[in-house]
Structure formats: structure tokens, C-alpha cells
C-alpha angles and dihedrals in degrees: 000000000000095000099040110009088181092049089235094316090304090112093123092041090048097051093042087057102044087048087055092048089051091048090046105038123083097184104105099210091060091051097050092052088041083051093047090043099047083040091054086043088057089043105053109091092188099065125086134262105090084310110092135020113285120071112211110183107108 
């Protein structure tokens, strides 16, 4: 997230993703890193997406 905090402007793609594989998923251990990860996307004001500051749709 340091490095590319947009994850080469596959941010969306990455967190809708991440949300089918927690509605999908019954290990427990998957669910609760899909649940931190998606929980330190929502957090990171300095990602794109309306979030941060850089807007990337051209």
C-alpha cells in the first residue's frame, strides 16, 4: 500500500474482489484477512477512488 497505494489503478477491482471472496469464503481465517484488508482499503485516505487526493479516471 506504501508503494501504490491504488494497486496500479485497480483499486475498485481489488475491493470488489476481495468483498466476493468474503461472501463466498467459510475459512475463517480468509474471511478475517479479507475483512482487515478491505478495513485498511476504506481507511487509506491517500488511495484513489474519491478518497485521496488524486482522481484517476481519464
Amino acid at each position: 500500500m506504501q508503494r501504490d497505494s491504488t494497486f496500479g489503478l485497480q483499486l475498485s477491482q481489488l475491493t470488489s474482489a476481495l468483498r466476493t471472496r468474503l461472501e463466498r469464503c467459510e475459512q475463517p481465517a480468509a474471511r478475517t484477512a479479507c475483512e482487515k484488508i478491505l478495513r485498511m482499503l476504506e481507511n487509506d485516505t491517500s488511495s484513489a477512488g474519491g478518497r485521496g487526493s488524486c482522481d484517476y479516471t481519464w
